[in-house]
N, C-alpha and C positions, 0 to 999 in steps of 0.2 A: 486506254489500252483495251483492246479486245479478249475475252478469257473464254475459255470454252465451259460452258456451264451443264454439259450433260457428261457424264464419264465415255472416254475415247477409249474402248478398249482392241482399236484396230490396231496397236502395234504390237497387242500380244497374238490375234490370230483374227483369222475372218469366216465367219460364221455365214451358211453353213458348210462348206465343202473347203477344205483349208488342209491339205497333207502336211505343214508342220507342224499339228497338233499332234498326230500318230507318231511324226520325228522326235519332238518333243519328251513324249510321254517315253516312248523308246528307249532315247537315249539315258531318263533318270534310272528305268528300269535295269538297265543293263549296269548301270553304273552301281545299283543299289542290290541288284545278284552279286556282282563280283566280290563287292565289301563282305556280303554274307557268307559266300562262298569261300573268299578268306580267312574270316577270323573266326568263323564257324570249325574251321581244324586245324587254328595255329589260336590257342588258346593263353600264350605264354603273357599276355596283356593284359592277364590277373592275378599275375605278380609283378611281375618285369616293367619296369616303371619307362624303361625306352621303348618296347615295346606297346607300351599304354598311349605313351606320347605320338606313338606314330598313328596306332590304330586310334586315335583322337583327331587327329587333323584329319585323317580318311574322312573319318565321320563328319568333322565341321564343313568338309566341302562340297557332300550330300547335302547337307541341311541348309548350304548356301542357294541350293533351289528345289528343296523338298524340305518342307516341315510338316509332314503327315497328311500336305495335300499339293498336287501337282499343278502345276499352271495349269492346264485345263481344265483345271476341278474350280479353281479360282475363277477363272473365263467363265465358266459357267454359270457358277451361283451369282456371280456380280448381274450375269444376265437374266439370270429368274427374278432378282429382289425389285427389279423394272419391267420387269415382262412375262406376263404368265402363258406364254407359248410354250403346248405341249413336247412341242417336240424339244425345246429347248431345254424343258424339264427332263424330256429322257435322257437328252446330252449328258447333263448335270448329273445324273444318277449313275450312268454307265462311267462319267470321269471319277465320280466320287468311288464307284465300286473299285475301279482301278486303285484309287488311292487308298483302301483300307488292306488292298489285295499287297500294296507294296510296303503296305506300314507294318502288316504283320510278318513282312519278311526282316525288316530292317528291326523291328522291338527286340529280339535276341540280344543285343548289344546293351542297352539297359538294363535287359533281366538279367544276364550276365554280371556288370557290374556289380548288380545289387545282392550277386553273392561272392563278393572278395571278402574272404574273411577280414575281422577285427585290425587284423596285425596288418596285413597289406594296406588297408584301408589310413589307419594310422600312417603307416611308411608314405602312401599315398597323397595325402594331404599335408605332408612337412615336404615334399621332394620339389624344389623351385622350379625344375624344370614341365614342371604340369600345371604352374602356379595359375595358369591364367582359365584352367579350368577345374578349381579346385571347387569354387562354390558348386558348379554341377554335378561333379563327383558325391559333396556333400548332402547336397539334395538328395541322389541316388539314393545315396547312404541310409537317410534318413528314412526316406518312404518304400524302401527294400521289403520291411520286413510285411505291409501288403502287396506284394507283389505277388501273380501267380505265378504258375507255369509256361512256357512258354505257348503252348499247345491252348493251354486254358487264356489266357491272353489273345489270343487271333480268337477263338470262338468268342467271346465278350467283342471285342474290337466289330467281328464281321459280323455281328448278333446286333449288335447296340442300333442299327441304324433300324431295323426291324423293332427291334424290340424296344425304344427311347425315340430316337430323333425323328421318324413317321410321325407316332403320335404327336411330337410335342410340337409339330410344325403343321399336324392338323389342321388343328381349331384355328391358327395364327389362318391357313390355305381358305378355312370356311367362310371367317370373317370378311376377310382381303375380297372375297366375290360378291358377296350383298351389295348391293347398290340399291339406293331408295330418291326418293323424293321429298326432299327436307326444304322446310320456310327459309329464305333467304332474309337479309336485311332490307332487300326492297320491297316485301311483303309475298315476294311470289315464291312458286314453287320450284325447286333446284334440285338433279341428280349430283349425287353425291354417294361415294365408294366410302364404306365404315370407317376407314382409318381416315376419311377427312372431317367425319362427323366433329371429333373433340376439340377442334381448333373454332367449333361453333358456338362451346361452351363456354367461351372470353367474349360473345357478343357483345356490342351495346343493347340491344334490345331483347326483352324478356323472355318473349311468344320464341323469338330462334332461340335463344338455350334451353327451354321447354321444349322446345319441338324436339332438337337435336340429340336431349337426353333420353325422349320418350321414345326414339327411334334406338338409339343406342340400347338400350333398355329392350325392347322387343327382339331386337336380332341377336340379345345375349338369352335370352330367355327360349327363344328358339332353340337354342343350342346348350343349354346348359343338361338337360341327361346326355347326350352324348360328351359332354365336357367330365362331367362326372363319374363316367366310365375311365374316358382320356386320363385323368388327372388320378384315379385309382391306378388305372395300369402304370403309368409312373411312378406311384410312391413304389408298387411293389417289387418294380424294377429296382432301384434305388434301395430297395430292405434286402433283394436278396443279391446284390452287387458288393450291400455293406458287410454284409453277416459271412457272406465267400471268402472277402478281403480281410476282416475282423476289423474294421473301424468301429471302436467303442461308442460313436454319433452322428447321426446323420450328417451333419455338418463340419467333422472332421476332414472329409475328402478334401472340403472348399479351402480349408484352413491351411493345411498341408502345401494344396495346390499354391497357396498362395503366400506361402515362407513363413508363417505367423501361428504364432500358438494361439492353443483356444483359448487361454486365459486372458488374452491380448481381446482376443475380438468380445469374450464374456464381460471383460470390466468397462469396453464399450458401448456393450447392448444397457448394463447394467446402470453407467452415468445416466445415460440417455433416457433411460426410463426414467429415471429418479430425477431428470428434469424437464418433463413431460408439462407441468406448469408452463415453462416458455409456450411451450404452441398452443394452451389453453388459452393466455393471455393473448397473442398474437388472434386467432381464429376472435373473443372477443372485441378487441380494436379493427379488425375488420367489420364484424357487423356492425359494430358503431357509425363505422367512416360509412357503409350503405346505409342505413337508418334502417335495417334489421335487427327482430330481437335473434331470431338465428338465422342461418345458411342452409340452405338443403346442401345434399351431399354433389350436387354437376354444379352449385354453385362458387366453389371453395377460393377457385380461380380465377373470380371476376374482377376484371384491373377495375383502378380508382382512377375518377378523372381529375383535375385541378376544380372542380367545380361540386366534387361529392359524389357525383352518378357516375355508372359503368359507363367507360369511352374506351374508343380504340383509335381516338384521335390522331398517336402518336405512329403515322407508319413511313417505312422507310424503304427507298431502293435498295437493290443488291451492290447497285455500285456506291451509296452510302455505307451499305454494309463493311465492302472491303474496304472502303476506306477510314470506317471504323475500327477494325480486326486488325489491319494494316501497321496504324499508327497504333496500336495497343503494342502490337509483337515489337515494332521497330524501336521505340521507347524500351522495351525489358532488352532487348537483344537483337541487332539486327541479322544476325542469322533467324531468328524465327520469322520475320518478319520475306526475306529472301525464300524459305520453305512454303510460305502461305503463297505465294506468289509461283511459283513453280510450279506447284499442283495447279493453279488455276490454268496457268497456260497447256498444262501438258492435259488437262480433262480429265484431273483424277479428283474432281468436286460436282457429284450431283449435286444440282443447288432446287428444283421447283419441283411442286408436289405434280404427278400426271398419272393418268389412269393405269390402275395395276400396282400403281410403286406405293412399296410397303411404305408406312407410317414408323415416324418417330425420325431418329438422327444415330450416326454411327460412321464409326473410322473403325477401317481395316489392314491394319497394317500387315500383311504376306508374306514378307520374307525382300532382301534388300533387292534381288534379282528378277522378282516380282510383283508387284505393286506396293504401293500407301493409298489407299480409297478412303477417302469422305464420302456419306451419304447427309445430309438434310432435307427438310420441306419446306423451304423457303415461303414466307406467305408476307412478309416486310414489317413485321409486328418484331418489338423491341429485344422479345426473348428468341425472335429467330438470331439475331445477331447474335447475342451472349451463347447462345446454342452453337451456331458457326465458330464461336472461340471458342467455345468447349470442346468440340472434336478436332478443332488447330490442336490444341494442346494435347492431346493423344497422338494427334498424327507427328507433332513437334519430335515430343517424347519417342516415337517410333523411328525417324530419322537420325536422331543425335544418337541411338545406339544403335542402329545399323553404322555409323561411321564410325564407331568408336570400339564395340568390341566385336570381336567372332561371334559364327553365325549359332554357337550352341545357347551363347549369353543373349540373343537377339529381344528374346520376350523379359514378359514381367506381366507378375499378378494382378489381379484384379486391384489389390490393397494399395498398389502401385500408381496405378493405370489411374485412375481416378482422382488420384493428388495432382498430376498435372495438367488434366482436365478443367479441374474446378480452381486452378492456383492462374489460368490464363485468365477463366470465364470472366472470376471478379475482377482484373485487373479491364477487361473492356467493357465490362457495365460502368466501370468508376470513366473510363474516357467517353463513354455513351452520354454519363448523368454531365458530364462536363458541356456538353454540345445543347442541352434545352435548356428553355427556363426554369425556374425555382419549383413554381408548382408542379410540373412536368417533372423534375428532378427526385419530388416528392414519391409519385406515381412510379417508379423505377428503382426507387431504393424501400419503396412497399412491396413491389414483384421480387427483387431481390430476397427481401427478409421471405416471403412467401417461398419461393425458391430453396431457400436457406432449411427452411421447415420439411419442405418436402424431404430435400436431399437425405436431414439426420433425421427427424421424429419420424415421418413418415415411411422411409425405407427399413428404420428398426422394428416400427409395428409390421411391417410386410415379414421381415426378416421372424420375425416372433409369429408370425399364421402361419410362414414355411416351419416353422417347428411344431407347432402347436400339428396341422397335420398330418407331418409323417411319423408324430407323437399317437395321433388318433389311430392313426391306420395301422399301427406296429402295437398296437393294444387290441385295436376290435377289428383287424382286420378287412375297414371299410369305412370310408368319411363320404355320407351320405350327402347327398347336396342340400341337404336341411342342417347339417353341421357344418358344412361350408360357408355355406351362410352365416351361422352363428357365429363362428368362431371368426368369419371374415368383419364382420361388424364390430366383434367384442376389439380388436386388435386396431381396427379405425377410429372406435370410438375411445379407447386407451389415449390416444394424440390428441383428439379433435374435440372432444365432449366436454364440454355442454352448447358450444356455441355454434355444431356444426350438425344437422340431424342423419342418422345413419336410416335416410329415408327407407321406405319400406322395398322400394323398388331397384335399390340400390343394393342387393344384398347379391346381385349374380357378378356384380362391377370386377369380382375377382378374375375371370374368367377368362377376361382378357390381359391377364397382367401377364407380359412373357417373361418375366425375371422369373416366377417360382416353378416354372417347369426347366430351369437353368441352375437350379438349387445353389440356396443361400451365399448369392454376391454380393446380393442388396445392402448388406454391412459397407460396403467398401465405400458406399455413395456419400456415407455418414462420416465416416474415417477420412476418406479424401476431402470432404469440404473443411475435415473441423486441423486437421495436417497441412491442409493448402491457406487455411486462413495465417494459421502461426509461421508459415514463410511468407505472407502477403504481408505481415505486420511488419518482418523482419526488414524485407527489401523495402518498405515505405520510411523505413529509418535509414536504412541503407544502399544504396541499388547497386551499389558492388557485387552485394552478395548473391547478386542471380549468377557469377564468371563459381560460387562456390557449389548453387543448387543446379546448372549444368553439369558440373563435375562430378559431383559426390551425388547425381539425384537422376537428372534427365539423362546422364551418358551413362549410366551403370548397369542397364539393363539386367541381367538375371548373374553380374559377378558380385553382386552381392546380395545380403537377406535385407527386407526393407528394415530391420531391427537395427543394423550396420549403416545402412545409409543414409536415416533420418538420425540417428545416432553423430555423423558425421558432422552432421547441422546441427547438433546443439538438443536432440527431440528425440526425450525416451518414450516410446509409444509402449512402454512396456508398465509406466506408470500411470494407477487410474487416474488421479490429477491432473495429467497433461490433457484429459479427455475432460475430464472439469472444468477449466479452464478456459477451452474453445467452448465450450455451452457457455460460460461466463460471459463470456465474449458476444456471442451471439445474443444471449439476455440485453446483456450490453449495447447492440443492436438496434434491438428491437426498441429499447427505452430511448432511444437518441431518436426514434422515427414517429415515436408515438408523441415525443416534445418537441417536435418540427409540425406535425400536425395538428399538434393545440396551436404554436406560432402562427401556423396559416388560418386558424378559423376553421378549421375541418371540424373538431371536436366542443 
């Protein structure tokens, strides 16, 4: 079967001269005055519970093709993240401006909500006939009491892209343009754009992951006082964003945003530290399996071959791939398996890395009316597969609740988003390890537990610099790129140390991480692997029960808190133990991999 493997976005418009973009955007605009127009002086839909309901469906059928960014604005950024044509980018900017210009018209409607008094609110959320949007109601509720002004609202709103998203997409613009000449594995010299640099650092041969890190390494180093400046002006955005709003921590907003209490996400950070040993021991047994006494810091990654040395023996087509991802989805559920297959045919799966296109992998799901977009960097190495079922499973996730609830419930938080991510990923490494031989199988459930590491140890230490920063800078007023450093090392070497060195040159490595200029998600990476293991264990006993984790999990989108929904499976995430448990497990892991490699003579 033929798939299109670049994204087709010529059924939403045709760039550059296309008047149903102007119709487009027209027609949400007019649709999106009128609603304001309305309830802006018939006010009775903050008591009036028939009135709620009505001026409720108005609203969901706005948000059935506007959620704070119009197809154009969508069109467009899909076209920057592949193509750094200026004009393209002005497109992009003028559609985005459009869309912040109709967002702050349309926010009255939540700020509103979020002052119904106590007693309506109450009335509110008993009344059946609102039932099916009551979890947004209660959200509202919840997060009211930072809300500002209406007025104060649209200046933040039309402020922020000046004053946050410029900068924080900077350095990402700086990087993305370096192009250099790096050692290939033939011995010769190869251009190469920064973001294809790190996929050099899994080499088999030494001289290329030295080259590639000491190239990575200068073009961060280039650039790190103006990062420095960059990554000041953010925290301070962020201090007087919180202190406006009165969130008692910096990390509050995320929490919020994301239906979870701090004390959920703090007795996670806080297992997690507390078993910090697992990736000690782990990062150990790898230097062992290399016949190192330690790892430099570009080393940490280097796959194991069946024979003891770095190899990258193990590569695969894209049509291995699908057909990997394929039979993983159709085995748990043959609608997801149907999903994966839909996007391929319709072009909504970037699959190969090409000049200009950003680095890394990512599913965007837009609204039902408007796309599901997969991005990866296909390169046919083991973890680009598991990668490709990682954003299946968000995009899965994005589809079963687009058909399931209205379009107010359509998202879900990060805390969310990431359980069925990582609940796909493992299930197609496990039919990946199924398809090679032993040693090989070895090599793949080593990348796994590496994986595993990053995902919890790794992204809590990130998650702990993002604090430890805007901790710095909310005391002295300035985190110098000599305490960036510090603090980025001290937080690396918290996971990694003693077996992994927090080389010298490795202290700007932060710089490019774009999660902390996105403030503290990085938890969720940690929470989704250690939530998506304890239904991968559930359905390996049972495979019924993925017809219960559809239901109560992937179709729930935002009608309910993830507290309620993992709740429905059997999973109090609100107890530290259950976070115990999945470390246990992962420990557990890791000793089953480390006694398969004495079996093979590795050790």
């Amino acid at each position: 079967m033929t798939y299109k493997l670049q994204w087709d976005l010529s059924w939403m418009f045709s760039w550059p001269k296309d008047p149903s973009i102007k119709q487009d955007d027209d027609l949400i605009a007019k649709k999106i005055n009128a609603f304001a127009n309305k309830w802006k002086k018939d006010q009775s839909y903050l008591h009036d519970t028939d009135a709620l309901r009505e001026a409720l469906e108005e609203y969901e059928e706005i948000c059935q093709n506007f959620y704070w960014w119009t197809k154009s604005s969508i069109y467009f950024w899909l076209m920057t993240v592949t193509n750094k044509d200026k004009e393209i980018k002005s497109a992009y900017n003028k559609a985005q401006d459009f869309s912040t210009k109709l967002s702050n018209i349309l926010q009255f409607f939540e700020l509103s909500l979020g002052k119904v008094d106590k007693k309506n609110q109450e009335k509110f959320l008993a009344d059946q006939s609102v039932a099916e949007y009551h979890e947004f109601l209660r959200n509202i509720f919840v997060q009211s009491r930072y809300f500002l002004t209406e007025k104060e609202e649209s200046l933040y709103t039309t402020m922020s892209k000046t004053s946050y998203q410029n900068r924080r997409d900077m350095i990402r613009d700086f990087l993305a343009s370096e192009k250099m000449l790096v050692l290939n594995e033939k011995g010769e010299k190869e251009e190469k754009w920064f973001f294809q640099l790190h996929s050099l650092l899994a080499s088999t041969d030494e001289n290329v992951r030295d080259d590639a890190a000491a190239h990575i390494n200068n073009v961060l180093e280039k650039y790190v006082d103006v990062a420095e400046m960059e990554i000041n002006s953010i925290l301070e955005y962020k201090k007087l964003t919180d202190e406006v709003r009165g969130y008692e921590r910096p990390d509050q907003a995320r929490h919020l945003s994301d239906w979870v209490s701090s004390s959920v996400v703090d007795a996670l950070v806080e297992a997690t530290v507390a078993s910090n040993n697992i990736s000690h021991d782990f990062y150990e047994f790898k230097a062992k399996l290399l016949k190192k006494d330690t790892l430099w810091y570009h080393e940490r990654n280097i796959p194991f071959s069946p024979v003891g040395s770095p190899s990258s023996t193990m590569k695969f087509s894209f049509d291995e791939a699908v057909d990997i991802v394929k039979k993983t989805l159709s085995d748990l559920d043959q609608e997801f398996a149907d999903i994966f297959v839909k996007m391929l045919e319709q072009g909504a799966i970037d699959v190969y890395p090409q000049e200009w296109k950003e680095g890394g992998a990512f599913n965007a799901g837009v609204g039902k009316n408007i796309g599901n977009f997969v991005m990866v960097n296909f390169n046919g190495f083991a973890r680009d597969i598991t990668t490709l079922a990682h954003e299946m499973g968000h995009a899965i996730h994005t589809e079963l609740t687009w058909n399931t609830q209205n379009a107010v419930n359509y998202g879900y938080g990060m805390f969310a988003a990431e359980v069925a991510s990582t609940f796909v990923e493992k299930f197609a490494l496990d039919e990946l390890i199924s398809r090679v031989p032993k040693e090989e199988q070895f090599a793949l459930r080593l990348e796994w537990i590496q994986e595993a590491i990053a995902a919890v140890h790794r992204q809590i230490a990130c998650y702990r610099f993002e604090q430890a920063i805007h901790e710095e800078y909310r005391e002295k007023g300035l985190v110098s790129k000599e305490k960036l450093w510090s603090l980025f090392q001290e937080k690396m070497a918290s996971y990694m140390w003693p077996f992994v060195e927090q080389s010298a040159w490795s202290e700007n490595w932060w710089l490019h991480w774009s999660h902390i200029r996105r403030f503290f998600y990085v938890y969720t990476y940690s929470s989704g692997l250690l939530i998506a293991k304890a239904l991968q264990k559930r359905v390996r006993e049972d495979k019924s029960l993925v017809a219960e984790i559809k239901k109560h999990f992937l179709s729930a989108g935002q009608s309910r808190s993830p507290e309620q929904m993992f709740a429905a499976m059997g999973i109090d995430i609100t107890d530290k133990t259950f976070w115990e448990d999945g470390l246990h497990w992962l420990r557990k892991d890791l000793e089953e991999t480390i006694a398969l490699a004495k079996e093979l003579g590795y050790l």
